[in-house]
N, CA, C and O of each residue as an XYZ file, in Angstrom:
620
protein
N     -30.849    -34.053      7.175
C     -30.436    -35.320      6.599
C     -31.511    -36.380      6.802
O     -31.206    -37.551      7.031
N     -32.659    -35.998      6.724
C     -33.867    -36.908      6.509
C     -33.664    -37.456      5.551
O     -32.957    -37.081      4.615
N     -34.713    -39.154      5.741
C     -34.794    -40.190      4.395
C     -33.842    -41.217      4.650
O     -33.501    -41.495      5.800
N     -33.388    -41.804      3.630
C     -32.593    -42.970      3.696
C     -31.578    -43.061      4.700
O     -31.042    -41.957      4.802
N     -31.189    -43.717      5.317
C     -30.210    -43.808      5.941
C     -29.070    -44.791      5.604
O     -29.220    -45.989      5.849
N     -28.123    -44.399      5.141
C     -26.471    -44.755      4.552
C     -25.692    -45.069      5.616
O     -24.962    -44.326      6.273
N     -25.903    -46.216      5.732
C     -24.814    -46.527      7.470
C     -23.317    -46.272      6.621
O     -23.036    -46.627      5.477
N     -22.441    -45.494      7.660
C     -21.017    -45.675      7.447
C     -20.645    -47.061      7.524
O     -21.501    -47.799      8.011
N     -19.263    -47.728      7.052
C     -18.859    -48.561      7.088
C     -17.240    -48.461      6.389
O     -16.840    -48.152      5.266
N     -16.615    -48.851      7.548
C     -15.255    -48.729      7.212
C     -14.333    -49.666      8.173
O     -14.352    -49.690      9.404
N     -13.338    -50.603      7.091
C     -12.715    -51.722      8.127
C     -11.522    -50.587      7.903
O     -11.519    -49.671      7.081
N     -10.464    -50.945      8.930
C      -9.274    -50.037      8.435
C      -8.385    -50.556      9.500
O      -8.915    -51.159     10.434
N      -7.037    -50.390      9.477
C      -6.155    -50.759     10.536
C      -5.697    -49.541     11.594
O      -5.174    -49.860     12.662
N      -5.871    -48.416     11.322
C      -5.600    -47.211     12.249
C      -6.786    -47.441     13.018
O      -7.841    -47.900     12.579
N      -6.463    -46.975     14.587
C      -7.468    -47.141     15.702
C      -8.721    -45.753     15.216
O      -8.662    -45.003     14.242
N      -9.518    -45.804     16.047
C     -10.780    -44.778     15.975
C     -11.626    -44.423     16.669
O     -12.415    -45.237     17.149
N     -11.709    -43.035     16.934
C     -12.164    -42.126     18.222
C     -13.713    -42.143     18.336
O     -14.455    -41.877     17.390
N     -14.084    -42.442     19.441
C     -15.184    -42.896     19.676
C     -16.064    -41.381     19.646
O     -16.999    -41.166     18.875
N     -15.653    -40.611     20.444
C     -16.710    -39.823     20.432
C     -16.736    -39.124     19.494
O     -17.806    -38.529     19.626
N     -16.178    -38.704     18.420
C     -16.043    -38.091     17.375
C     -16.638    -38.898     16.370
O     -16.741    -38.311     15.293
N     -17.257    -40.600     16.401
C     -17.498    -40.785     15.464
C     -19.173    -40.539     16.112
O     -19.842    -39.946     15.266
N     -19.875    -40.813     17.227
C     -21.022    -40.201     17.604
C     -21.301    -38.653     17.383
O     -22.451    -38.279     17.149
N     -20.325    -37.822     17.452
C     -20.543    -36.165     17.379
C     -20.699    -36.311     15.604
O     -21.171    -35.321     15.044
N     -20.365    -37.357     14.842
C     -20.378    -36.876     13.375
C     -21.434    -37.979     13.379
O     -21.949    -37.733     12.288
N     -22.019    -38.885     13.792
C     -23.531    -39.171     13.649
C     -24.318    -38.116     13.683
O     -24.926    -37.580     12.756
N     -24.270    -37.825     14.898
C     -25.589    -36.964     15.360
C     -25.572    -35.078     14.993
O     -26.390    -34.257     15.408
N     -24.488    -34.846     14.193
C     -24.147    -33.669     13.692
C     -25.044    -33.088     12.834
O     -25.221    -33.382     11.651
N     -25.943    -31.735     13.882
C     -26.971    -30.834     13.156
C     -28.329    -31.706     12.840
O     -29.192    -31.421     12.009
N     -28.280    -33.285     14.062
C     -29.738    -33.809     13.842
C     -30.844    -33.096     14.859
O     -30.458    -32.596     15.916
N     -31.816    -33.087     14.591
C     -32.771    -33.066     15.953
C     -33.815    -34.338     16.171
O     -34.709    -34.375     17.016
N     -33.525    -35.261     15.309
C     -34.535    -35.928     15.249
C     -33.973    -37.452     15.766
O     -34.656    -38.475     15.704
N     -32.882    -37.395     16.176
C     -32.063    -38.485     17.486
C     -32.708    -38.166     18.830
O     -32.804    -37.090     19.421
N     -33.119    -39.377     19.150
C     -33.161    -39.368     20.524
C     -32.497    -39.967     21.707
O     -32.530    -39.781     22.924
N     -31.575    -41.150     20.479
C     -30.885    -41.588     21.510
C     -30.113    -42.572     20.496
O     -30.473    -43.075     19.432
N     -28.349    -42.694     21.572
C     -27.740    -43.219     20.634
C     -26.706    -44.327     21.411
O     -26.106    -44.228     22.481
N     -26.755    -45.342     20.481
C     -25.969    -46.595     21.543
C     -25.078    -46.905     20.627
O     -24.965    -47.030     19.407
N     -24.306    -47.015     21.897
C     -22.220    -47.372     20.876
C     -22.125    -48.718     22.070
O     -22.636    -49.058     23.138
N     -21.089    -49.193     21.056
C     -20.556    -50.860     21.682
C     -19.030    -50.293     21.009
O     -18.722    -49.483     20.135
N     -18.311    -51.172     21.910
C     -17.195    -50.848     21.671
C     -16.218    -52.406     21.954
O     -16.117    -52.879     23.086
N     -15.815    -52.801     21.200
C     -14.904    -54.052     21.930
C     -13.315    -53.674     21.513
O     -12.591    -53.066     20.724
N     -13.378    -54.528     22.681
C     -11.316    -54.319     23.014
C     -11.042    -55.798     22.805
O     -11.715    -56.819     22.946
N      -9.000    -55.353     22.165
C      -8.634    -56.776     23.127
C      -8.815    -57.036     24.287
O      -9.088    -56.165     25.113
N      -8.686    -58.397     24.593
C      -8.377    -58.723     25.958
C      -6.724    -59.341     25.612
O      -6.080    -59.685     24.621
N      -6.494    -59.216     27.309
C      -5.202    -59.911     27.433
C      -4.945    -61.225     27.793
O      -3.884    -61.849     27.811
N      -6.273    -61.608     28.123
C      -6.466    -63.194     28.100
C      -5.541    -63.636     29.468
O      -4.716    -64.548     29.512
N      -5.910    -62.762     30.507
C      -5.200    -63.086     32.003
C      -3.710    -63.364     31.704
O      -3.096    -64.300     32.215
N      -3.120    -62.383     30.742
C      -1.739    -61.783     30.545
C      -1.397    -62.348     29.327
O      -0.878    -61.629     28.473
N      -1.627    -63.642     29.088
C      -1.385    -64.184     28.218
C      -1.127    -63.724     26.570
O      -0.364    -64.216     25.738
N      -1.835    -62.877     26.490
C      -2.135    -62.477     25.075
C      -1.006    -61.165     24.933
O      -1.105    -60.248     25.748
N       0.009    -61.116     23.926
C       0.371    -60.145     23.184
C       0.071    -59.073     22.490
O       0.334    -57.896     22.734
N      -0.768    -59.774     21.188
C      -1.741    -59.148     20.451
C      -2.795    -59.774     19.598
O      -2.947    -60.912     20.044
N      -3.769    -59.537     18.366
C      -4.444    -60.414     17.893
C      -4.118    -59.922     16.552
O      -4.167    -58.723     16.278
N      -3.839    -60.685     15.847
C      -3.728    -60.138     14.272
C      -5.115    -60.586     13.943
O      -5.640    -61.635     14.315
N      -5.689    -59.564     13.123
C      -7.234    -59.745     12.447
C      -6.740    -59.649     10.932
O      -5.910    -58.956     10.342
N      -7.556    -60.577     10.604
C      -7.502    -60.784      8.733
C      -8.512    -60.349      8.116
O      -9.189    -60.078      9.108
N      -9.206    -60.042      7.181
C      -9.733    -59.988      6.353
C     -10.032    -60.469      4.853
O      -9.112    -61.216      4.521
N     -10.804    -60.351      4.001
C     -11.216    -60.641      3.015
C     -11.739    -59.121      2.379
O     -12.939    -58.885      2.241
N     -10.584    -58.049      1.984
C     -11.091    -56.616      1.627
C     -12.108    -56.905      0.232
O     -12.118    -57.652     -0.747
N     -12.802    -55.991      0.724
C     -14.186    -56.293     -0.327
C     -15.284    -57.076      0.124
O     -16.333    -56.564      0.514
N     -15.114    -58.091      0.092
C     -16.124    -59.142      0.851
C     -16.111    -58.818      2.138
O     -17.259    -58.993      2.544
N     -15.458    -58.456      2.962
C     -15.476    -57.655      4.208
C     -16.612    -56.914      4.613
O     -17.467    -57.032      5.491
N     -16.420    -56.304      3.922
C     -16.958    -54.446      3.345
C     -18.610    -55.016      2.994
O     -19.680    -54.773      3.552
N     -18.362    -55.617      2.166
C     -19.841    -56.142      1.506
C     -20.606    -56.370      2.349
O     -21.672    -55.755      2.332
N     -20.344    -57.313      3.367
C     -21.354    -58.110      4.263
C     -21.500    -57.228      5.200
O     -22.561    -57.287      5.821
N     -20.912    -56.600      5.428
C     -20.812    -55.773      7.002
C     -22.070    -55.140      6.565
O     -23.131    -55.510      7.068
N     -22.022    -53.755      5.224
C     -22.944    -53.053      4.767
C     -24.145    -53.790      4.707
O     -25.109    -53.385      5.358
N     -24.258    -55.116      3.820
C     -25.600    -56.459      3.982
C     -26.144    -56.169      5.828
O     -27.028    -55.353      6.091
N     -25.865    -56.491      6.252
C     -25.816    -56.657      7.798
C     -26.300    -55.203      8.173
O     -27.465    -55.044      8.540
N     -25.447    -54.163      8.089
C     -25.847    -53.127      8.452
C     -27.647    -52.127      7.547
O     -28.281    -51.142      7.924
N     -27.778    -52.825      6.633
C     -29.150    -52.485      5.473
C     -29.728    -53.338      6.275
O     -29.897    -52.604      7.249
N     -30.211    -54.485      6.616
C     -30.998    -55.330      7.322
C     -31.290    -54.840      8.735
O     -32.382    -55.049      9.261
N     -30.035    -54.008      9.507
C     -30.392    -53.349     10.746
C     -31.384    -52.361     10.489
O     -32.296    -52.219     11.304
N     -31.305    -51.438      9.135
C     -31.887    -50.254      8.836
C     -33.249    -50.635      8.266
O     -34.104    -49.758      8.140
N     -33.510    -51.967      7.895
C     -35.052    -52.269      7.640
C     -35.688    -53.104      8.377
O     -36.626    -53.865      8.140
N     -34.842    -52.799      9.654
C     -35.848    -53.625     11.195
C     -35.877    -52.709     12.071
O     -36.675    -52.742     13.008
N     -34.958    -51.698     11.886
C     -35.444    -50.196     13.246
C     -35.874    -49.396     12.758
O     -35.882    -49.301     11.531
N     -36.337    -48.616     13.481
C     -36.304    -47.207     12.675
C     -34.988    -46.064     13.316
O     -34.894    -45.477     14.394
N     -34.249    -46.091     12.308
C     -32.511    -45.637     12.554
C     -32.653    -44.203     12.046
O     -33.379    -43.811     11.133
N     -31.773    -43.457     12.857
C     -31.589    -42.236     11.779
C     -29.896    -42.434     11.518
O     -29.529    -41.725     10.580
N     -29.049    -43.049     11.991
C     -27.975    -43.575     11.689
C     -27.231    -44.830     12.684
O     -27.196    -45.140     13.875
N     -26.645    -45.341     11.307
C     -25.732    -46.331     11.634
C     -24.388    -45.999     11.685
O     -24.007    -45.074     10.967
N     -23.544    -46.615     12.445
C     -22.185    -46.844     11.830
C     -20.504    -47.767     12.856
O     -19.926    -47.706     13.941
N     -20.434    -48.529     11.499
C     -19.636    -49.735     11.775
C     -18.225    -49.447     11.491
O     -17.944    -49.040     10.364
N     -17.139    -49.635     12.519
C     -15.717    -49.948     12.028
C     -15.274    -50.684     13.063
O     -15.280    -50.523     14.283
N     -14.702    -51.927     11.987
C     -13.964    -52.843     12.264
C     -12.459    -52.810     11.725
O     -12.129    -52.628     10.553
N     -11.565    -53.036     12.879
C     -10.163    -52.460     12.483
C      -9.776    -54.343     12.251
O     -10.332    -55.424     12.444
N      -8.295    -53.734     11.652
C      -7.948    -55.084     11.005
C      -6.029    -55.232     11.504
O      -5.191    -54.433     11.920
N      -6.033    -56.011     11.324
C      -3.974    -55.721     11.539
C      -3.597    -56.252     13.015
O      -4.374    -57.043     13.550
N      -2.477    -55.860     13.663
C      -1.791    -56.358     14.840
C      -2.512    -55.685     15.649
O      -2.536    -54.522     15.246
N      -3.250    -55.838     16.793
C      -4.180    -55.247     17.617
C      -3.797    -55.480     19.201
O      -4.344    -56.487     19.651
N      -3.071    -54.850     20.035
C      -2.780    -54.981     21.469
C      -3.695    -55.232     22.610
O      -4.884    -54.945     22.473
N      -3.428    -55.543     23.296
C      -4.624    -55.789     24.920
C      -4.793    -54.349     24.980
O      -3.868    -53.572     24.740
N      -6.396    -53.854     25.413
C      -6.648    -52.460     25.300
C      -6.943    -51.922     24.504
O      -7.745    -51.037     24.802
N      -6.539    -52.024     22.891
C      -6.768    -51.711     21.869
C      -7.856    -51.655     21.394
O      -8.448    -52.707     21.635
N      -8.686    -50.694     20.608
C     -10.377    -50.597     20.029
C      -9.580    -52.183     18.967
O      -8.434    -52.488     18.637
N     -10.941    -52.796     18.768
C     -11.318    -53.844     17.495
C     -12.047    -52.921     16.576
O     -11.600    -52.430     15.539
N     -13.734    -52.680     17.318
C     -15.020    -52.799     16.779
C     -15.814    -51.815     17.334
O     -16.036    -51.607     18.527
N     -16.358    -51.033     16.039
C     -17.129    -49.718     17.059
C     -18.572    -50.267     16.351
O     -18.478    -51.032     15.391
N     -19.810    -49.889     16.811
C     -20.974    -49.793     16.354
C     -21.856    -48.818     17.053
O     -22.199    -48.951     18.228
N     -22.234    -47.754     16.219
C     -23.006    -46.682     16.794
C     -24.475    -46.654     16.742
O     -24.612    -45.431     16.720
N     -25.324    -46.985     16.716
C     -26.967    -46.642     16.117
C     -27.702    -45.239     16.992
O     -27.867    -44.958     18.179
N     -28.072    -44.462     15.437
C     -29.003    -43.545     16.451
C     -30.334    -43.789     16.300
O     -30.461    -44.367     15.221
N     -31.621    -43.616     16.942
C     -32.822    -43.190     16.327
C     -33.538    -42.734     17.333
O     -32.957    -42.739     18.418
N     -34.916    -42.234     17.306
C     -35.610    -41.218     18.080
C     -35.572    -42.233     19.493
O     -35.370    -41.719     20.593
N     -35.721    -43.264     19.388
C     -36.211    -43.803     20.285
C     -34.737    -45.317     20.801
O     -34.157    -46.091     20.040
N     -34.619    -45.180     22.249
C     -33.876    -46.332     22.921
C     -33.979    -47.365     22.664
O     -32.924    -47.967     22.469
N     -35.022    -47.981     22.551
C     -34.998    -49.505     21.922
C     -35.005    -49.889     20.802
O     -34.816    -51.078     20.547
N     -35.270    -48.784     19.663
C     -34.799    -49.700     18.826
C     -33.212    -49.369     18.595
O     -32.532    -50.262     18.091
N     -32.809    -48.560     18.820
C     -31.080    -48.358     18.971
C     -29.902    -49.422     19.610
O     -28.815    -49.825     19.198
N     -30.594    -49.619     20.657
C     -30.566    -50.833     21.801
C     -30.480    -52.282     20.586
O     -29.416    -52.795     20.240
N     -31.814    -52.709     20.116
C     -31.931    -53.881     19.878
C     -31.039    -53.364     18.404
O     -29.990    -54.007     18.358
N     -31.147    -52.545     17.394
C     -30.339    -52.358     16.219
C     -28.763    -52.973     16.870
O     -28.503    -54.157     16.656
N     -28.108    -52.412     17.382
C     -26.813    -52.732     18.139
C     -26.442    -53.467     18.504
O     -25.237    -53.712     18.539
N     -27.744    -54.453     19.139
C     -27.270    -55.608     19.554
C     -27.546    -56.812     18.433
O     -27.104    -57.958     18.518
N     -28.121    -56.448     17.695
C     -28.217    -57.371     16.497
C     -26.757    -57.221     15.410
O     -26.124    -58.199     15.010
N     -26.513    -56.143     15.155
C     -25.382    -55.937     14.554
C     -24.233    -56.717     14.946
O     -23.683    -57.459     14.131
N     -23.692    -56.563     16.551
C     -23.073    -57.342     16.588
C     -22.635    -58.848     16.765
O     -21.605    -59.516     16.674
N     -24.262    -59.062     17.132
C     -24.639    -60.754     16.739
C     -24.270    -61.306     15.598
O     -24.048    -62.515     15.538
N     -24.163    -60.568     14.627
C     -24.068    -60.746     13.241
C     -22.574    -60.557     12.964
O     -22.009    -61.484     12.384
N     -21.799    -59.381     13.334
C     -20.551    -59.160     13.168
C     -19.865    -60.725     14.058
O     -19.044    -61.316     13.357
N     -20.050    -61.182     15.033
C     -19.540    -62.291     15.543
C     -19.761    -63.022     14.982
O     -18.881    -63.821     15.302
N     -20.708    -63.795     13.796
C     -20.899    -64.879     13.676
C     -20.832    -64.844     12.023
O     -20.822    -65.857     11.324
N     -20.792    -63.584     11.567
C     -21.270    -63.701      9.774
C     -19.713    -62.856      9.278
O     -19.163    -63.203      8.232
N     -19.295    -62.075      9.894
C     -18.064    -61.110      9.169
C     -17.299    -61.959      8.669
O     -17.177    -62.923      9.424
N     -16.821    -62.031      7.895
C     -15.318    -62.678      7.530
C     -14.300    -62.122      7.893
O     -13.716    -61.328      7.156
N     -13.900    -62.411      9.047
C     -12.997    -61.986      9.581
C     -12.190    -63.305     10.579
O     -12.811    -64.169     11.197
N     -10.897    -63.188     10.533
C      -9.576    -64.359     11.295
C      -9.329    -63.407     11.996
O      -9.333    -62.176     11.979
N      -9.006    -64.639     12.920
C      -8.038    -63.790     14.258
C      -7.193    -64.578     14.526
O      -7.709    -65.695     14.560
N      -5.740    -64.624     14.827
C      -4.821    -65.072     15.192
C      -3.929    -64.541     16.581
O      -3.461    -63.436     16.856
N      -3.921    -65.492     17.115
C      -2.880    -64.711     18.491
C      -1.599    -64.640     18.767
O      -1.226    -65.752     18.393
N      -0.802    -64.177     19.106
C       0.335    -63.981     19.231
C       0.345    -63.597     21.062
O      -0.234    -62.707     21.685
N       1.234    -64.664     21.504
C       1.395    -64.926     22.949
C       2.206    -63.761     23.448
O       3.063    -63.181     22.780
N       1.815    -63.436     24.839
C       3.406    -62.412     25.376
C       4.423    -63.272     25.679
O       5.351    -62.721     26.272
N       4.595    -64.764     25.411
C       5.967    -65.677     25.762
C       6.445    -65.205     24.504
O       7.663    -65.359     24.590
N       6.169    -64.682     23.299
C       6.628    -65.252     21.792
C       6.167    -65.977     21.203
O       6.345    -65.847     19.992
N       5.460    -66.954     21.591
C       4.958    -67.943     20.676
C       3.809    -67.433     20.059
O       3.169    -66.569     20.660
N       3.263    -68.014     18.426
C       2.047    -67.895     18.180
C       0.924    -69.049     18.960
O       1.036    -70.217     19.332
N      -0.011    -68.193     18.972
C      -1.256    -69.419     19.732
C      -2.370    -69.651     18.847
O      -3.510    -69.970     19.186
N      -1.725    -69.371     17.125
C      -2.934    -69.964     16.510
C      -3.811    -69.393     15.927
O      -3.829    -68.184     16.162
N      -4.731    -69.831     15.101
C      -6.085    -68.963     15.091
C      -6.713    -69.050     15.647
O      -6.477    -70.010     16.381
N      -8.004    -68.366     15.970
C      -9.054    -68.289     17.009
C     -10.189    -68.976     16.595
O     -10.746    -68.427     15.644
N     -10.814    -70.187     17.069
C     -11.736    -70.638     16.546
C     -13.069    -69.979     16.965
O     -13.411    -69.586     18.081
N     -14.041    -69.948     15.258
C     -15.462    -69.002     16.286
C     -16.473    -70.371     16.932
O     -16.627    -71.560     16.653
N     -17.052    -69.339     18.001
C     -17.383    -69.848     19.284
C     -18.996    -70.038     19.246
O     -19.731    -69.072     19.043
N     -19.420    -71.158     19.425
C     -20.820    -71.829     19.632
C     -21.591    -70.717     19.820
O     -22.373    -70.241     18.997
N     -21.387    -70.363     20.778
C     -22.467    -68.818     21.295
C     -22.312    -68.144     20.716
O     -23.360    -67.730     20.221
N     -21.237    -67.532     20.306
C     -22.090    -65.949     19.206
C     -23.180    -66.898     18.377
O     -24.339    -66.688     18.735
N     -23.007    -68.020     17.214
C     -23.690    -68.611     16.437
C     -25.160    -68.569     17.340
O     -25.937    -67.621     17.222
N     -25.357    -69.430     18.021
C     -26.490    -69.334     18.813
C     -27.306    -67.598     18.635
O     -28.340    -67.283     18.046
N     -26.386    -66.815     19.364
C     -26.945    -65.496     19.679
C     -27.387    -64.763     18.618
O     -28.034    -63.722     18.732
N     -26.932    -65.470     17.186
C     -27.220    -64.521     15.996
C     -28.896    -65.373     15.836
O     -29.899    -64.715     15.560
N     -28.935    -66.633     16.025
C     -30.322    -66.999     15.549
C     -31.743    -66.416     16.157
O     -32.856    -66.743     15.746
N     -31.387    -65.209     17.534
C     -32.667    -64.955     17.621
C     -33.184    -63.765     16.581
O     -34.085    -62.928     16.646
N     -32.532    -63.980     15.942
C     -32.491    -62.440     15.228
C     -33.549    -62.851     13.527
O     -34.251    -62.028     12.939
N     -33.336    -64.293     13.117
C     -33.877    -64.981     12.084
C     -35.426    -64.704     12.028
O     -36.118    -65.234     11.159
C-alpha cells in the first residue's frame, strides 16, 4: 500500500476499539516504524459531569477533519493516518477522539499527532454540551484560549 496516503476519517456515535484500529493501520506494512495514537476521554469533571452531548455539523464535519488531516499528510512523511471523532451522549470514561499516525520514523508521527489535534480542538466544528450528575444541564462548553493558542504554532 505504497504512495498516497488516504487518512481514514469517520465521526460516528458508536464507541471504537483502539487497537484494532492500529492493527488495521499497520496491516501487511513493513515500511512503519512507528505509530502514535492519542486518545481522549470524558472527564467527570471531579464528579460533576454526567455526560457530554457532542454536536456536529455532518458533512462539514467530515470535510474539515479530512482538510486537517491532508495538511498533516503534506508536512510528515505518513504512511497512515486516521481520525474518529464520536458524536452523541458521551459518559465519564467514554472514548471522544482517536488519532493514529504511522510513518517510518517517531517524530514525525509524534509531531503529525500532535498537530492534528491542535487543530481538532480549535478548527472542528464540533459543540459540546453538559449534562450534570445533579440533573441539571450545564450548558455548552465554551472553546478555550489555549487550544487556540496551541494551534498557532503549527501556522
Amino acid at each position: 500500500m505504497l504512495g498516497v496516503v488516504k487518512p481514514k476519517i469517520s465521526i460516528q456515535a458508536q464507541d471504537f476499539d483502539i487497537a484494532a484500529e492500529i492493527a488495521t493501520l499497520g496491516a501487511g506494512r513493513t515500511d512503519i516504524g512507528a505509530v502514535v495514537t492519542f486518545s481522549g476521554l470524558c472527564r467527570d469533571e471531579d464528579g460533576m459531569l454526567a455526560a457530554l452531548e457532542l454536536e456536529h455539523y455532518p458533512g462539514m464535519a467530515e470535510a474539515e477533519i479530512r482538510r486537517i488531516a491532508a495538511d498533516a499528510v503534506g508536512r510528515w512523511p505518513l504512511q497512515g493516518v486516521t481520525v474518529i471523532h464520536r458524536h452523541g451522549r458521551i459518559r465519564p470514561g467514554e472514548n471522544i477522539v482517536l488519532v493514529v499516525t504511522a510513518s517510518a520514523h517517531r517524530r514525525a508521527a509524534f509531531e503529525a499527532a500532535d498537530f492534528l489535534m491542535d487543530y481538532l480542538k480549535s478548527r472542528a466544528p464540533f459543540w459540546k454540551k453538559e449534562h450534570r450528575a445533579d440533573g441539571t444541564e450545564g450548558g455548552w462548553v465554551e472553546a478555550k484560549e489555549s487550544d487556540e493558542q496551541a494551534a498557532t504554532r503549527w501556522r
